[in-house]
C-alpha positions in Angstrom: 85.6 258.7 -68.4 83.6 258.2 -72.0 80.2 258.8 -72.7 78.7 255.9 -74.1 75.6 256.2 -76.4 73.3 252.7 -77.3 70.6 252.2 -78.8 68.5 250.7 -82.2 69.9 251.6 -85.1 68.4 254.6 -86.1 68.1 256.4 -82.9 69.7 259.0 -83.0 73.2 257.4 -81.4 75.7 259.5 -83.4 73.2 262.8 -84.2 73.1 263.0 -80.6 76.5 262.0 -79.8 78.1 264.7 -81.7 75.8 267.7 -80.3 76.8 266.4 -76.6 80.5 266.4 -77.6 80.2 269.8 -79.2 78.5 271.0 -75.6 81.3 269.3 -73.6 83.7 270.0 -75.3 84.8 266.6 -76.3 86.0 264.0 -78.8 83.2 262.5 -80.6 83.9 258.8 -81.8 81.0 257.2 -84.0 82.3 253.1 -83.7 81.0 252.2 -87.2 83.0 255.0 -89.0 86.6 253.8 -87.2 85.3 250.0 -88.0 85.2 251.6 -92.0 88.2 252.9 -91.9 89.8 250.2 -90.6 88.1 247.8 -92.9 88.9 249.8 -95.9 84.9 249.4 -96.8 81.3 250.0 -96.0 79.8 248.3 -93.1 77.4 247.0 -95.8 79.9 245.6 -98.4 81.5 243.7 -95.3 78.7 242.6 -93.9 77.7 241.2 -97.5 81.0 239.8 -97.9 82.1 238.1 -94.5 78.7 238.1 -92.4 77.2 239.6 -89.5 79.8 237.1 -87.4 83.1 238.8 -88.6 81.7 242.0 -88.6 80.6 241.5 -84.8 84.7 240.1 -84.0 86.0 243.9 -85.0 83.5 246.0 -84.0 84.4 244.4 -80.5 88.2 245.2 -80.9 87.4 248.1 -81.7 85.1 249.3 -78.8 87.6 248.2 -76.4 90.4 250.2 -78.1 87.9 253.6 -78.2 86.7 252.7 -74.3 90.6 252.0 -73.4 91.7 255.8 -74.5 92.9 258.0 -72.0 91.2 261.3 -73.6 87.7 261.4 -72.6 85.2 261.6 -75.6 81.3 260.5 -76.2 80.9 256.9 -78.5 78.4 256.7 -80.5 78.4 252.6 -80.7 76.9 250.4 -83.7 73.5 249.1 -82.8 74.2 245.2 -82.1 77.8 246.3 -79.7 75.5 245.0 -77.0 75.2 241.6 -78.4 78.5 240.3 -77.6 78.6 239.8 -73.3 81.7 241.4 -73.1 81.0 244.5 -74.9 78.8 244.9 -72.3 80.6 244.2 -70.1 83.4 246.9 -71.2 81.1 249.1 -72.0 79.5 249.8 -68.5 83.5 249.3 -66.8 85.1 252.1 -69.2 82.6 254.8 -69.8 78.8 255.8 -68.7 76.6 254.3 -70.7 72.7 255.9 -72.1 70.4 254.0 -73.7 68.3 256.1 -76.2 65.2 254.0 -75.9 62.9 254.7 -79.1 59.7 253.5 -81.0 60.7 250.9 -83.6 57.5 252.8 -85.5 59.6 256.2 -85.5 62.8 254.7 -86.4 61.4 252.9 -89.3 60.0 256.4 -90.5 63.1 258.2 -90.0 65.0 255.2 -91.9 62.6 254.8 -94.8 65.3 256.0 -97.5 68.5 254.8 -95.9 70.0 252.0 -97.4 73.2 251.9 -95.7 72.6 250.0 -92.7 72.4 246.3 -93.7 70.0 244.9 -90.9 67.4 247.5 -91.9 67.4 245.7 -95.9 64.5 243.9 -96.6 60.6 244.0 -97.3 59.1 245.0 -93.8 62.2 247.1 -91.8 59.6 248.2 -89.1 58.9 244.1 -88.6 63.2 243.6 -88.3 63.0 246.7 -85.6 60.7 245.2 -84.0 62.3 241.8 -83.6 66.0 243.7 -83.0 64.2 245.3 -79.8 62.9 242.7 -78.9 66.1 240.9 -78.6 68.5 244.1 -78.2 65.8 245.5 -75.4 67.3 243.4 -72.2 71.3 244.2 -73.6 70.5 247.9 -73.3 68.9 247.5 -70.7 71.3 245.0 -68.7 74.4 247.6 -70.2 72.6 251.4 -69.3 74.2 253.4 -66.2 70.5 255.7 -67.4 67.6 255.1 -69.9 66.5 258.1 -71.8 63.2 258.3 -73.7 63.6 259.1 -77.4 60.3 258.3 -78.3 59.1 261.0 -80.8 61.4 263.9 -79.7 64.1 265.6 -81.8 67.2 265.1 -81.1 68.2 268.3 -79.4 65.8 267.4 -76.6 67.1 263.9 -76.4 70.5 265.7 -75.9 69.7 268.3 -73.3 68.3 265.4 -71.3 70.9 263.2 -71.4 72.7 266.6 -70.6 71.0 267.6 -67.6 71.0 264.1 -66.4 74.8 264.1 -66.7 75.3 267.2 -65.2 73.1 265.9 -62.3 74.8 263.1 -61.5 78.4 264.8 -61.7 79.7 263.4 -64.6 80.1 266.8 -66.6 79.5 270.0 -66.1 78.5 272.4 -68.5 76.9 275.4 -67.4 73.5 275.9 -69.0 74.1 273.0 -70.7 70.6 272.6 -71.8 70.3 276.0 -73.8 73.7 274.9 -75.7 71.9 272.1 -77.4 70.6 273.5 -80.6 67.4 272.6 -82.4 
């Protein structure tokens, strides 16, 4: 079964994601760098080019061809994946799904200088957080097998959570799992 990582852009999703595979010894699979190399493009330029609605249609082929592997691995999905009901849907059938619940305030800070993500463009980027949880909040929610706080830790103790909280409900064992994690 896959790991499944959502969460606001800027969460820590694919940081995260790879430490966790590392420690388990797994694939890692961030969705929005397979959705570039399929598209032969940036998220961004395609985003500018077809719109957010195109963009949605493949990243939702695409989640269902990652979650429809045989080889276990943790997926680090795009931000919006929960937007469409049945990524959601797939999502909580095909793998085990954590919500990395974060401050829009500590997002925004950590995502001052990136200009790569094309929701977070604009004159006020904490105000668009704000508004993406508010609307993205309930699809996490509705999606997550287990809600971790993010909120104003580093991601190596985001990851030994989501570790421990694996190992304690018997989806992976990794002994000492929690010193593996490295600051």
């Amino acid at each position: 079964m896959h790991i499944s990582l959502i969460g606001l852009p800027g969460s820590g999703k694919s940081t995260i994601g790879r430490q966790l595979a590392r420690v388990w010894k797994l694939q890692f699979v961030d969705t929005d760098h397979v959705i570039e190399q399929r598209l032969g493009c940036s998220i961004k330029d395609f985003f500018a080019a077809q719109g957010e609605a195109a963009f949605r249609e493949v990243e939702a082929k695409v989640l269902v061809e990652l979650l429809q592997e045989k080889t276990a691995s943790v997926i680090s999905t795009g931000g919006g994946a929960v937007l469409r009901p049945e990524n959601r849907v797939a999502l909580r059938a095909w793998s085990t799904v954590f919500y990395l619940q974060s401050l829009p305030e500590d997002i925004a800070r950590r995502l001052r200088t990136d200009t790569s993500r094309p929701l977070m463009q604009g004159e006020d980027p904490l105000k668009r957080l704000r508004d993406l949880l508010q609307v993205r909040a309930p699809l996490y929610l509705e999606t997550a097998h287990y809600v971790v706080d993010a909120a104003r830790q580093n991601t190596a103790q985001v990851s030994r959570k989501i570790c421990m909280q694996a190992e304690l409900a018997g989806l992976l064992s990794s002994p000492g799992c929690s010193e593996e994690v490295a600051d």
